[in-house]
C-alpha positions in Angstrom: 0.0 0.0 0.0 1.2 3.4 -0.5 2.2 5.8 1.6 -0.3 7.9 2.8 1.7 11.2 1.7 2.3 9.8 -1.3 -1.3 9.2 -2.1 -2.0 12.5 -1.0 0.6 14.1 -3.6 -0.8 11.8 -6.7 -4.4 13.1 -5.3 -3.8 16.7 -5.5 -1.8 16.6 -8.7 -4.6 14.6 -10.3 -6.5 17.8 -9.1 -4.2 20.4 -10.1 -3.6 18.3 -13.6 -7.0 19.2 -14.7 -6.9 23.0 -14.1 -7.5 25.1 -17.3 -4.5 25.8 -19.2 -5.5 29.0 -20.5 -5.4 30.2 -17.2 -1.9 30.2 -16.3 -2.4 33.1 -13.6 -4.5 30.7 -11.6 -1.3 27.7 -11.9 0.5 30.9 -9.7 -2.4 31.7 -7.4 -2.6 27.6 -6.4 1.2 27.5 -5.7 0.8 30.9 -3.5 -2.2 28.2 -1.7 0.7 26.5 0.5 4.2 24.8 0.3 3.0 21.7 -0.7 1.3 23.0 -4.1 3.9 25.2 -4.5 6.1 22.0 -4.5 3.9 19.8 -6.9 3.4 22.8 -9.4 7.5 23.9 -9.4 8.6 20.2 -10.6 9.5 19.8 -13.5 7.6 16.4 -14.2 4.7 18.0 -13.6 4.8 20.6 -15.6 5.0 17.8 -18.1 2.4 16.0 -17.6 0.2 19.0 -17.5 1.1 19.3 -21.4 0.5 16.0 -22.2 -2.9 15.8 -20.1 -4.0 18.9 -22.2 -3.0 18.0 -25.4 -3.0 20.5 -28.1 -1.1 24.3 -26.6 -3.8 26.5 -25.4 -4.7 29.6 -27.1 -4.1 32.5 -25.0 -4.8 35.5 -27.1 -3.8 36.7 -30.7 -2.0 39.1 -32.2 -3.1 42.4 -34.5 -1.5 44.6 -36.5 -2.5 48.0 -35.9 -2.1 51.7 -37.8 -0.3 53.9 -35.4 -2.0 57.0 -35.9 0.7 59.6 -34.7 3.2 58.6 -37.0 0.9 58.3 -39.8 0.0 61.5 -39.1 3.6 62.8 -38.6 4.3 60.9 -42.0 1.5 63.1 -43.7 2.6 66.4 -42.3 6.0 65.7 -43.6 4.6 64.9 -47.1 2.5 68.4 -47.2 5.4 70.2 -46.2 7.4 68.9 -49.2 10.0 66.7 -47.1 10.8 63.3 -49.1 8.8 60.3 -48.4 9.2 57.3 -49.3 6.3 56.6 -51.7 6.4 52.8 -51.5 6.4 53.2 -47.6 4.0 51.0 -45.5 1.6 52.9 -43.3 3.5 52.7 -39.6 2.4 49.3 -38.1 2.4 48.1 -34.3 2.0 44.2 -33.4 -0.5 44.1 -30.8 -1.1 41.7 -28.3 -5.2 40.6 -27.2 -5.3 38.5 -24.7 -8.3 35.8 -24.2 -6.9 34.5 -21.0 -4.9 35.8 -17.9 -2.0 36.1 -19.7 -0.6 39.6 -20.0 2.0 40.8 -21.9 4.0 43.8 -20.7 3.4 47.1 -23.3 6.5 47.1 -25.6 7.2 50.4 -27.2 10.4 48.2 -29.7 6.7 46.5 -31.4 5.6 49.8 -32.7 7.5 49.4 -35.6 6.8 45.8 -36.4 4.2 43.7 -37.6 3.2 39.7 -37.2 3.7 37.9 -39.8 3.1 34.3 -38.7 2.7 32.8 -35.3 3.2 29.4 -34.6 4.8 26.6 -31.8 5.1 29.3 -29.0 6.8 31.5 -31.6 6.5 34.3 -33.4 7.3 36.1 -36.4 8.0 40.0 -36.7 8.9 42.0 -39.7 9.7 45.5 -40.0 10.4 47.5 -43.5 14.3 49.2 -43.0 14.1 53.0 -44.2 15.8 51.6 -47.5 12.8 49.4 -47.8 14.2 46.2 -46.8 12.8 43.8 -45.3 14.1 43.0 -41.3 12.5 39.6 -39.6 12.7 39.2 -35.6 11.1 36.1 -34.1 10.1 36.1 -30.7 9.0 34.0 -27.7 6.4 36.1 -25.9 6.5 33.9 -22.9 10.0 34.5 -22.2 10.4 37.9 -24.2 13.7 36.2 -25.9 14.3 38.0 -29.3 15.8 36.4 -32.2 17.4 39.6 -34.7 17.1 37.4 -38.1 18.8 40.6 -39.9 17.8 41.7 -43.2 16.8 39.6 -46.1 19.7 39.5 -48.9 17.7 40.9 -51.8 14.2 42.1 -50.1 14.9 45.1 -51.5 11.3 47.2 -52.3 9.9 43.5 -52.2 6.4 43.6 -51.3 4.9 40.2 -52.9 5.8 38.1 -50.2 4.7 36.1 -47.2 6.6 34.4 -44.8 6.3 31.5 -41.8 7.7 30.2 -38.7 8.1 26.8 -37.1 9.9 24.2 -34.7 12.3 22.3 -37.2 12.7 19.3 -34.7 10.3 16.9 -37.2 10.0 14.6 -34.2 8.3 17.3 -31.7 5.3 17.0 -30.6 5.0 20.6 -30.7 3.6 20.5 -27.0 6.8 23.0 -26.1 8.6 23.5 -28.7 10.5 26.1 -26.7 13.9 25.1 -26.7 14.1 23.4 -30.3 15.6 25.2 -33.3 13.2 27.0 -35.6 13.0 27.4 -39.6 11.5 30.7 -41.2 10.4 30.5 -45.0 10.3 33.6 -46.8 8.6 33.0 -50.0 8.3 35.6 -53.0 7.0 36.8 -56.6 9.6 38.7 -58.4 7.1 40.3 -61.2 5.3 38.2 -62.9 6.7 35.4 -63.5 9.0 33.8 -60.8 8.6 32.6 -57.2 11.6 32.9 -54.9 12.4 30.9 -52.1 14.5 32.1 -48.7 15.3 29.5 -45.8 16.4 31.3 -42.6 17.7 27.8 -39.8 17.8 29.2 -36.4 21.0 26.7 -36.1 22.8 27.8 -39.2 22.3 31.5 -37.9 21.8 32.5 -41.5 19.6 33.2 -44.6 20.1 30.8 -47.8 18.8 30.7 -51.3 18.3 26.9 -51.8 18.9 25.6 -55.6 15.4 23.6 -56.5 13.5 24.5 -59.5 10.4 27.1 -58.5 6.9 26.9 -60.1 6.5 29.4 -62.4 3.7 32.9 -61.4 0.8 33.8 -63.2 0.1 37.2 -64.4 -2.1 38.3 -60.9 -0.5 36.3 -58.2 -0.4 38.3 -55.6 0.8 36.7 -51.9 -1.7 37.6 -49.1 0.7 39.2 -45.8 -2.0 36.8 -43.7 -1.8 33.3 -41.7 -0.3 30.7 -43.5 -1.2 26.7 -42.7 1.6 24.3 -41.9 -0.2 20.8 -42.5 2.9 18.0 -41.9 5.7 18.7 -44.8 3.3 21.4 -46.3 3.4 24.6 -46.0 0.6 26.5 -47.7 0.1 30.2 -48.7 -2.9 32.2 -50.0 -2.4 33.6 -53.4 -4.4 36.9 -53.3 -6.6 37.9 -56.6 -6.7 34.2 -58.1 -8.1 30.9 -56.8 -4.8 29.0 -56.3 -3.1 28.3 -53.1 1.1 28.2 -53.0 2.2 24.7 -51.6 6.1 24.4 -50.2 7.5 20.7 -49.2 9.4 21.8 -46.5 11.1 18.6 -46.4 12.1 18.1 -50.4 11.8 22.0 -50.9 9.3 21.3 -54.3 7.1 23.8 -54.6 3.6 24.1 -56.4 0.4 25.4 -56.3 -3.5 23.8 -55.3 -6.8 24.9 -56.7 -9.1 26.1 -55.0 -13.0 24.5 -55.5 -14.8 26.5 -58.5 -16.5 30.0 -57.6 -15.1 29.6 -53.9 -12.7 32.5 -54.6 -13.4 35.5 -52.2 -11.2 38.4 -52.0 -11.5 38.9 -47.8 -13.6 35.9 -47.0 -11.1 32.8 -47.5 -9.3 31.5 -44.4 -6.7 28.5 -44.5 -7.0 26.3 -42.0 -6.5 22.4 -41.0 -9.4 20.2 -40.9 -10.6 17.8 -38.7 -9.4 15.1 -40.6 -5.9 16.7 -40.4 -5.8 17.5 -44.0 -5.6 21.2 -45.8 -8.7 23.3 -45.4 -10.0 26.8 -46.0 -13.4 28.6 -44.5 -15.1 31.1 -46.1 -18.1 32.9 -46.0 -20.9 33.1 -48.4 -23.8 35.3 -47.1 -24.6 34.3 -43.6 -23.5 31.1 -44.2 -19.5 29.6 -43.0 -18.5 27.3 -44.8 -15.9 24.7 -43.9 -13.7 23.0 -47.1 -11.3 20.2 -46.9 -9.2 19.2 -49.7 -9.6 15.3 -50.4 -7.1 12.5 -49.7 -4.5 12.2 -52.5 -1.4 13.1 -53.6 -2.6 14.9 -56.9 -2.8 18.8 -56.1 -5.8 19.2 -58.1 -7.5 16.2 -56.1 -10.6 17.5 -55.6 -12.0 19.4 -52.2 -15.3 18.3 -49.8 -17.7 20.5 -48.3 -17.6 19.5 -44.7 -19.6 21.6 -43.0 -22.1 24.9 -43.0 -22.5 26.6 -40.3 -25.2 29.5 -40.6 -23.9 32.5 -39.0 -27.6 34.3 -38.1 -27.8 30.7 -35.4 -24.7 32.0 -33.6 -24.2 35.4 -33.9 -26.3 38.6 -32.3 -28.5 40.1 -35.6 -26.8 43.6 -35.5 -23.8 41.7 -36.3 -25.0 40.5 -39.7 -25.9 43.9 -41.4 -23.3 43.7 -43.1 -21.4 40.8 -44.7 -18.8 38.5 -42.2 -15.7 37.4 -43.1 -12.9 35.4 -41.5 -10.1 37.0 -40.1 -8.2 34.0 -38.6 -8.0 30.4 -37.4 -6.5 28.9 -34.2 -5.3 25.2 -35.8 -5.4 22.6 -33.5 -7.9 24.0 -31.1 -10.4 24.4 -33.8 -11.0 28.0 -33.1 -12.5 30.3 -36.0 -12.3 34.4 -36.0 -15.2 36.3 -37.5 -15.0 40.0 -38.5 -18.6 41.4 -38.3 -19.4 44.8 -38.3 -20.6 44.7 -34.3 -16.9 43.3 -33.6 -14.4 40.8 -33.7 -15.9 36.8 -32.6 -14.4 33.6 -31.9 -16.4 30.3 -32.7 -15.4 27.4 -31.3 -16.0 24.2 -34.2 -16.0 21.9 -31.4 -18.8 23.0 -28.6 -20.1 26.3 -31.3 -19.5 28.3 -28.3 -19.5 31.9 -29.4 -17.1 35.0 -27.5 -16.9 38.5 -28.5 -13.0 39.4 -28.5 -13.5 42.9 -29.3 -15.9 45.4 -29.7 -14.2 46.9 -32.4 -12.6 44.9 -35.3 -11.4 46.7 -38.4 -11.2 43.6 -40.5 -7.5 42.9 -40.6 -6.1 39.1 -40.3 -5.6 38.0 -36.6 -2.9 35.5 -35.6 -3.8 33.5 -32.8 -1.2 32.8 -30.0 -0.9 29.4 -28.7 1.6 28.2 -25.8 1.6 26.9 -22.1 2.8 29.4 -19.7 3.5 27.3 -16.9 5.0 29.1 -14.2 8.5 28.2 -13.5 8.5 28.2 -9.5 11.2 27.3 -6.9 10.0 25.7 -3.4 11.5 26.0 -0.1 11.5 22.3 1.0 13.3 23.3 4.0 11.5 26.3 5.1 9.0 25.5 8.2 7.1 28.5 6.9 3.3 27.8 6.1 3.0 29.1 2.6 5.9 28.7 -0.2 8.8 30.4 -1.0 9.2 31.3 -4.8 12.2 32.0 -6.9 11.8 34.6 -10.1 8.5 33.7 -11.1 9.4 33.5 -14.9 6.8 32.0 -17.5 9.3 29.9 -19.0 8.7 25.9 -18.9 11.2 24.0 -17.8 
């Protein structure tokens, strides 16, 4: 038979197991509870185990990029006055943080000047446009606020037909914290109308590099949407803005080639890429009041043909005031099965699963939102020797062990 304090401790972390992870502030408040919590929750095994009991990361807010006003309006002065402005310039952008759980991320004034690109495994991806129109990539943990300065793309310069993406390169990673793994970004490119160009940056190389496989050729109107891309296994896909193809990239063989979208599904604003329930590529859009959920079929032809999975109507869900004028989706949290929906009363989250509906703003301008997924576990230190009653805490970082 087992000790009695040893059943106690597999008793409370059963209990403590099943508290929600998208509240990490309340992981902190139970460890403040006594010494003995404080103890369970600062191992590192448990910590553990409270990612594999959960699954899938929890999604504890998104990200927005955002027009900041003063320096647009600075930047318009400056322009009447007759000073020289860059006419290709971006208006000024700021990466801003919405959170959906406890998590809060401390105001930083360095994000002004940057905007998300792609989020993904706990990570992600900044870009900023240099004065000489280059483009600068930073990717960043938000959890533990560590920057990685990417530097400059060799040859971004005045480049605006591009997208780019972010993820763990360990192919064996469960992707549950994918914190301490090296990372891959792909920058991906049309160079006027007729060639796509391929940048790898490896986080262990510590350095950009222009791989030698044979690109597929661009169409006259390919245009790469700056929104969410979709990694599903190997597969990296892009929305192609203006046309109804989608840009595929093996990250594995580095081929690259395109997949059709189904007939008259092409919307300008409304198309979202997502994964499916069956795990393979999807996309969302919205036609009327009605979402509609796409999967591409099994197969290993890109033109195999896509299913209709799933229509949602939107007037079942959502308040009426919200449907004056028409939806369209703005983002997708894969592997939680979360959907964002720009409405003209605000900004909503539909969950595929339960169809439980949340306002996350009360304002949404329409822009592409990158949800923010990651356990923030707090890192704690217990006084086992301490005869005090409640616990004695080191730093208390967010970082996982």
């Amino acid at each position: 038979m087992a000790p009695a304090t040893a059943l106690q401790d597999e008793l409370a972390e059963e209990i403590l197991l099943r508290l929600p992870p998208d509240d990490p502030a309340l992981l902190v408040r139970t460890a403040l509870v006594c010494k003995h919590s404080c103890r369970l929750i600062a191992d590192p095994g448990f910590r553990r185990r409270f990612r594999e009991f959960h699954g899938a990361p929890p999604m504890l807010g998104f990200f927005r990029n955002t027009t900041v006003l003063r320096d647009t309006c600075v930047r318009m002065l400056r322009f009447a006055l007759g000073e020289a402005v860059a006419v290709r310039d971006e208006p000024p952008t700021s990466a801003r943080f919405v959170s959906t759980s406890s998590l809060r991320l401390p105001r930083g004034k360095w994000r002004r000047h940057w905007r998300v690109v792609d989020a993904r495994h706990g990570r992600v991806l900044l870009l900023r446009k240099t004065p000489l129109g280059n483009n600068h990539f930073l990717v960043w943990d938000p959890i533990t606020d560590e920057k990685r300065d990417l530097g400059i793309l060799p040859g971004s310069l005045y480049l605006d037909n591009f997208n780019a993406a972010v993820f763990c390169a360990d192919a064996g990673c469960s992707h549950l914290d994918c914190r301490h793994n090296p990372f891959t970004v792909i920058y991906v490119s049309i160079i006027g109308e007729w060639k796509m160009e391929v940048y790898i940056y490896s986080s262990e190389a510590v350095q950009w590099h222009l791989p030698s496989v044979p690109y597929a050729a661009a169409q006259q109107g390919d245009y790469l949407d700056l929104g969410p891309s979709v990694l599903v296994g190997n597969l990296l896909y892009f929305v192609l803005r203006r046309n109804t193809r989608i840009l595929e990239y093996n990250v594995a063989t580095r081929e690259m080639g395109v997949v059709h979208l189904p007939p008259g599904c092409f919307s300008e604003r409304r198309n979202m890429l997502m994964t499916a329930e069956d795990g393979c590529l999807g996309f969302a859009t919205v036609h009327k009041s009605k979402l509609c959920l796409w999967s591409k079929e099994n197969g290993s032809d890109k033109d195999a043909g896509w299913a209709q999975r799933r229509v949602i109507d939107l007037k079942m869900l959502l308040p009426i005031r919200s449907l004056l004028t028409p939806p369209h989706v703005v983002g997708f949290a894969n592997g939680i099965g979360v959907i964002f929906v720009h409405t003209c009363d605000g900004l909503f989250t539909i969950d595929l699963n339960s169809s439980r509906v949340k306002k996350a703003r009360k304002a949404s301008d329409g822009s592409r939102v990158f949800p923010y997924m990651s356990y923030c576990t707090p890192a704690l230190r217990a006084a086992t020797t301490s005869t005090d009653e409640g616990p004695t805490m080191g730093a208390s970082s967010a970082s996982d062990a």
